[in-house]
N, C-alpha and C positions, 0 to 999 in steps of 0.2 A: 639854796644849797641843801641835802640831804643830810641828814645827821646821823652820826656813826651809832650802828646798833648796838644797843644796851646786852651786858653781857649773861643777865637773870635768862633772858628769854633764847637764848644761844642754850646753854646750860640745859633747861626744859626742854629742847628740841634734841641734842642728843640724847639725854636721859630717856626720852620717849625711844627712841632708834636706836638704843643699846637693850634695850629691856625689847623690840620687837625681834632684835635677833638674839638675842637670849631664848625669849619661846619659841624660834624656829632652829634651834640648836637642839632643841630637847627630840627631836624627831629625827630616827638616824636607820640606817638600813642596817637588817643582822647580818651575819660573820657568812653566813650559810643560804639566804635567802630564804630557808623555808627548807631546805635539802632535807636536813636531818631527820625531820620529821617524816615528812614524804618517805624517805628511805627506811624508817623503822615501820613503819604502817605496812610497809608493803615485804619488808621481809618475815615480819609475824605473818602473815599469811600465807606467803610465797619460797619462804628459806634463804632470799637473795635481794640485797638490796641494790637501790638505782644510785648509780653515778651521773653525775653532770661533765660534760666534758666541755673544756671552755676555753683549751689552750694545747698548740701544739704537743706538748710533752703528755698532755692525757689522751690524745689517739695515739701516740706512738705505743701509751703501755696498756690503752685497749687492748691492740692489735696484737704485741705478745702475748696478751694473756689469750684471748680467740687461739692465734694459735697451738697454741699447750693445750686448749680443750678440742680441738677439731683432731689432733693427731691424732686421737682415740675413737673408737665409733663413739656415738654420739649417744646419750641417754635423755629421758624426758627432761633430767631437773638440770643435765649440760644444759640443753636444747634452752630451756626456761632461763638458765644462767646469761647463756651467750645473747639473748633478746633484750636482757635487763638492763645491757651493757652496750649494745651496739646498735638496737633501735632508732633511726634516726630523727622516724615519727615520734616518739615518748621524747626525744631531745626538743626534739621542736614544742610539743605541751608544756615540758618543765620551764620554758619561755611563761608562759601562763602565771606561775607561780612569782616573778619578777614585776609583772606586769600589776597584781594583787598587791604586792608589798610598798608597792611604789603610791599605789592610792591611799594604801596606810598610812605611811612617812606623809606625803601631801595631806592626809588628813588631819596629820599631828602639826601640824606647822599654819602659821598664819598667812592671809591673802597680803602681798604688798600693800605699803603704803602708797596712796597718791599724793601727786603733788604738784598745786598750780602753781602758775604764774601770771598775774597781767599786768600791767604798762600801758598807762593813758597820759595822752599828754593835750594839753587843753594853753594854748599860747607857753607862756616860761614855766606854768606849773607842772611838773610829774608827780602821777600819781601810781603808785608799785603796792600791787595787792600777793602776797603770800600766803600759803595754807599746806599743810602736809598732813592729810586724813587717815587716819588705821580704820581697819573695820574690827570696830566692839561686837559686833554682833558673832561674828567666825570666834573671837577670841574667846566667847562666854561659852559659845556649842562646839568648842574644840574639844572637848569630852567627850562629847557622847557619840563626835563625828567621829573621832578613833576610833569609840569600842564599836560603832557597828561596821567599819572599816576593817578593824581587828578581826570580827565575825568573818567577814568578809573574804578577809586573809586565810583564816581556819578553812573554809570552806571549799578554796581553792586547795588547800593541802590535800584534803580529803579529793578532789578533782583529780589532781594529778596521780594520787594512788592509786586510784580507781582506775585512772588510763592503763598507769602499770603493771595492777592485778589482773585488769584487763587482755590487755599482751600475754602475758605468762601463760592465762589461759588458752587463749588463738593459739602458742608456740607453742605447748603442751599438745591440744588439739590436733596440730599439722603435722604434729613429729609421730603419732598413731598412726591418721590416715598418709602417713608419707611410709611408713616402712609396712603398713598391711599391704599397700597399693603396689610394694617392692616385694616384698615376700607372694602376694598373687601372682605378681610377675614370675618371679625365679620358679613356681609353681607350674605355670600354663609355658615354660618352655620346655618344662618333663613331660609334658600332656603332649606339647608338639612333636617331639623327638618320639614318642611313643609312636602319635599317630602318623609321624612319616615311614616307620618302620611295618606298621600294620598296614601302611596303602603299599609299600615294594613290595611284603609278602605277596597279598593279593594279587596284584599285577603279576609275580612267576607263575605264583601256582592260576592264575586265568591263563596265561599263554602255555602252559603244558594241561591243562585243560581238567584240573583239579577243584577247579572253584567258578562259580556262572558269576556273568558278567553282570548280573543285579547287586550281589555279594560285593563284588569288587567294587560300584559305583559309592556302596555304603560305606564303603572302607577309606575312596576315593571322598568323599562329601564331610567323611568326620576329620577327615584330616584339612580339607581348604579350612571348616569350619575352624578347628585347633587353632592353623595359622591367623586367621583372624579374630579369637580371642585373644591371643598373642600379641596381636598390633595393638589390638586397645590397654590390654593388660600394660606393655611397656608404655602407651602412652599418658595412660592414670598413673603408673610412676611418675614419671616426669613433672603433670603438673602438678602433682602432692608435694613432689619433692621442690618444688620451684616455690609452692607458696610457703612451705617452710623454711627455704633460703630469707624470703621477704621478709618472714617474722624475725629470721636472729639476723635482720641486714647483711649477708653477707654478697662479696661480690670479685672476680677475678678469681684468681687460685684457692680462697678460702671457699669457694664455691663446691669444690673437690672432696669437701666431709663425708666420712664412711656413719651407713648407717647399719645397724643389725641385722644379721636374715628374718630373724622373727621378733612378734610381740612379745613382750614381757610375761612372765607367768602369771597369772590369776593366784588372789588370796584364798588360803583356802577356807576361808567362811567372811562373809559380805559382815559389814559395820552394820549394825543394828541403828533406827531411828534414832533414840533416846531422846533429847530435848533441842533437836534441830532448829526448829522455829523460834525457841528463846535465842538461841545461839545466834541466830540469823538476825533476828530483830536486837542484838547486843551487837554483832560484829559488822553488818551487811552496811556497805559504803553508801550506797543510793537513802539507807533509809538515817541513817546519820546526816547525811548534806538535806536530806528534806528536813529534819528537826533544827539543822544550823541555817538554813534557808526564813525555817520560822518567825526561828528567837530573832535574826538579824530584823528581820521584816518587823516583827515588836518595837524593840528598838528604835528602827526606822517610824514606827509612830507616832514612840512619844516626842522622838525629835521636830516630826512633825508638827503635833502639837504645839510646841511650844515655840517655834517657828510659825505659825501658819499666821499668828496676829502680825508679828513684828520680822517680816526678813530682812529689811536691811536697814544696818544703823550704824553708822559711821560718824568717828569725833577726831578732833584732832586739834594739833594749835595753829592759830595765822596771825600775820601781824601785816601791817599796811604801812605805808611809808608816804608821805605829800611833800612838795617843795615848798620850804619856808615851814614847817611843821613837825613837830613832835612826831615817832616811831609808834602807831597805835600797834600795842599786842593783845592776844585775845583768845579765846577756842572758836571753833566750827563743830556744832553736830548737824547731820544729816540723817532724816529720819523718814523711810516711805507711809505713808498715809495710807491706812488702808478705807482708801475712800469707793474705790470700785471693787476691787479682790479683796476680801477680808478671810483670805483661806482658805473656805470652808471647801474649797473642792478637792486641795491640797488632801486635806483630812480625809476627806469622801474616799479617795483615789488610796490612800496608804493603809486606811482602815478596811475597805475590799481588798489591796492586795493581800495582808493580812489574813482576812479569811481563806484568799485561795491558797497561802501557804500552808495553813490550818489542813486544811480537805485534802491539799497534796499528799500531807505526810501521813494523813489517815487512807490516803489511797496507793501509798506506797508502801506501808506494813499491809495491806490486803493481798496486795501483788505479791509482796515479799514471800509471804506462809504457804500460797498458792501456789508460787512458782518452787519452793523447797521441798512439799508435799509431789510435785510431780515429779520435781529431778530424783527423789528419793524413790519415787515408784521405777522410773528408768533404770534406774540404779538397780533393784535389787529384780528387775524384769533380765537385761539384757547379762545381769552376773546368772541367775538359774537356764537363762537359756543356750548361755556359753559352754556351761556347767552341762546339760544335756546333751548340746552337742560332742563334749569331751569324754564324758562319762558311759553317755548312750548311743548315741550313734555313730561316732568313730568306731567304737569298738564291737561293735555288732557287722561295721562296712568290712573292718577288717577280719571277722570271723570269716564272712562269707569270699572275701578274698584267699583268705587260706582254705576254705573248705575247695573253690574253683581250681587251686594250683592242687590240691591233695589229686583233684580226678585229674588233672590235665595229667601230672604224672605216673598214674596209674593210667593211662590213654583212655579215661573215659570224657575226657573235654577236650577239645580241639585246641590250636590257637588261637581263633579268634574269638572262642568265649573266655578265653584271657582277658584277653584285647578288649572284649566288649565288657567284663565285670571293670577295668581298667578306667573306663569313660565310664560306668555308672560311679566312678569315685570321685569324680572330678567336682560335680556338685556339692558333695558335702563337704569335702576340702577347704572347698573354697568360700562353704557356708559356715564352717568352723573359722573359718577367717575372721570372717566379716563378723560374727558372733563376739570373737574378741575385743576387735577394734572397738564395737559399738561399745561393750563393757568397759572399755578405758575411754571413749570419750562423755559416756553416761557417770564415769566416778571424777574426771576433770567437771562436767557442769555441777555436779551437787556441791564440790567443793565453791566454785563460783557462786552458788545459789547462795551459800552459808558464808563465805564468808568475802565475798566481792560485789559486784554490782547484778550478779543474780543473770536471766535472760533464760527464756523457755528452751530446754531442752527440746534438741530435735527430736523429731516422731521416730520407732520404732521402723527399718527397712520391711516392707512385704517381702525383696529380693531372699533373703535368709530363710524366712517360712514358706518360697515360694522352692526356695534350691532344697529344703528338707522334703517337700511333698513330691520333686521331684525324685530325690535320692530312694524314698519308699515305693 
């Protein structure tokens, strides 16, 4: 017969498995996931913070609020607002930030107990062996598995803001070349209208035999040409205006947002340098995540370290049972023998990763300075060139436009050197355009450079200094 278990060794076993969910109590998820943070990072730098949307009743009050901003035309920091909020890609990142905290909480909490069973039976005797193992070794580095977990978690925030600031950027960007590409447009359909009116004249006055038929063919050629600046013109609206829908997600009748005839005004004197670079290397997200990239990687170390002799060690208590026999009770440790692996590769492997986080973050303040020295040169190139164009060469186009209409009306200029001063304006126009846009998307990257994840500003258009060399 088996004899009823003694009640000390009962007692010790829950005691053990009240005390293991007690340390897995201590590990719990926050109110916010990590939002909070995320959303402040990114409204310091952006004016607009991110929302998570995670329940029917928070697209219903997206979607009024999009609405209430689209009634309006649209501005850069609407544009930026309405992205912040209805992005579906940034929804899907801020997934990212769940994913981090969850390895957190798992890292604050302990591996399950096991627990055997076996049952031998040898003629009338059974023999019943029991054991329920913790792992000691998780519970000792449940420390240090947090903080570089914790790290870890930090790192992610800065991730997801980055995404964010990211966006704001692109939407800003798209919302320029969406209303230059609308404004060239509404531009080259006065060009067309002009030049369908200069090819009818022609065509009278050729058939009453006022103007040779070479005259007419020029007249006739600037004008297919107009209409097919026109097709492309409307068509670079279109897809400006499409990749700016993409960035503030919009889709069905919110699709229908008005945009401005023109770009915004130009300041009238450009932000000076001053201490960009500090600025950058204090605020810039990429060179933040490579110094939390670091320190985690240290961390990960010394945890290494002190793991690499001994990874697994496991105790626990068991007790045995025979027929015809006393309840033997007892502990069980389990201990790996570092008789093949004694680490050291462990070590090898976390102490180079280490360096390469090391050389990372020193090669990502080089990029950093580099890349804020150039957006800052874009910056203050495509503001005086803007600047030229508005200052100097509009207004010299339009002297010589009114000096042409002073003689037509004195009949010392015909119409067609109306017509023809008319198309030599069409160039700089539309190189005063293009001049602006580049200056608002030259003052969006330096903003990026300084204080987001940075990325080389694109190059300087030849098209602008090819349409001024044209216009002289």
């Amino acid at each position: 017969m088996m004899r009823s278990r003694p009640q000390a060794p009962r007692l010790k076993t829950l005691a053990i498995a009240f005390s293991a969910l007690a340390l897995a109590g201590c590990a719990t998820f926050s109110s916010d996931g990590g939002l909070a943070s995320v959303s402040a990072i990114t409204k310091e730098r952006t004016g607009y913070a991110v929302q998570r949307e995670q329940a029917k009743e928070d697209r219903t009050s997206i979607e009024s609020v999009i609405r209430q901003l689209t009634a309006q035309p649209l501005t850069p920091d609407i544009a930026v607002q309405i992205a912040l909020l209805n992005n579906q890609g940034l929804q899907a990142s801020l997934a990212d930030l769940g994913i981090a905290e969850a390895d957190l909480v798992q890292a604050g909490r302990m591996r399950n107990p096991g627990f055997s069973f076996g049952r031998m039976r040898g003629g009338s005797e059974v023999e019943i062996d029991r054991s329920i193992m913790f792992d000691l070794a998780g519970l000792l580095t449940m420390p240090m598995r947090s903080e570089i977990e914790g790290r870890r978690f930090e790192q992610a925030k800065l991730q997801a803001a980055s995404q964010a600031i990211q966006l704001a950027v692109d939407s800003r960007k798209a919302y320029f070349n969406a209303v230059a590409a609308q404004q060239t447009a509404l531009y080259m359909e006065q060009v067309a209208s002009a030049a369908e009116a200069g090819a009818e004249l022609a065509q009278q006055l050729t058939m009453v035999g006022n103007w040779s038929k070479l005259d007419q063919a020029r007249e006739q050629v600037f004008y297919a040409d107009a209409i097919t600046q026109l097709a492309k013109a409307r068509h670079n609206a279109t897809v400006t205006r499409e990749q700016l829908t993409r960035h503030l997600g919009l889709w069905g009748r919110d699709t229908a947002f008005t945009l401005p005839a023109r770009l915004p005004d130009m300041p009238k004197a450009p932000n000076d340098a001053l201490n960009i670079e500090s600025q950058a290397m204090a605020q810039r997200l990429d060179v933040n995540m490579a110094k939390r990239d670091a320190e985690a990687t240290a961390k990960a170390l010394g945890f290494t370290h002190v793991s690499g002799f001994i990874n697994v060690f496991d105790a626990g208590y068991a007790n045995k049972s025979t027929t015809g026999k006393p309840r033997e009770n007892g502990y069980e440790i389990s201990l790996e023998l570092p008789i093949f692996d004694w680490g050291g590769a462990r070590v090898a492997k976390a102490e180079a990763t280490y360096m390469q986080a090391v050389h990372r973050v020193a090669d990502t303040a080089v990029k950093a300075r580099s890349e804020v020295r150039v957006s800052y040169s874009a910056y203050r190139t495509t503001y005086d060139l803007a600047r030229h164009y508005s200052q100097e060469i509009v207004p010299l186009r339009k002297k010589i436009s009114d000096e042409v209409l002073l003689r037509y009306n004195g009949m010392l200029a015909s119409v067609f050197e109306l017509l023809s001063d008319s198309r030599d304006q069409i160039n700089s126009v539309n190189a005063t355009i293009e001049a602006q846009r580049d200056f608002w998307l030259a003052e969006t990257d330096l903003q990026a450079a300084v204080n987001g994840n940075g990325g080389a500003p694109a190059p300087l258009r030849a098209q602008a200094s090819d349409a001024a060399a044209a216009a002289h």
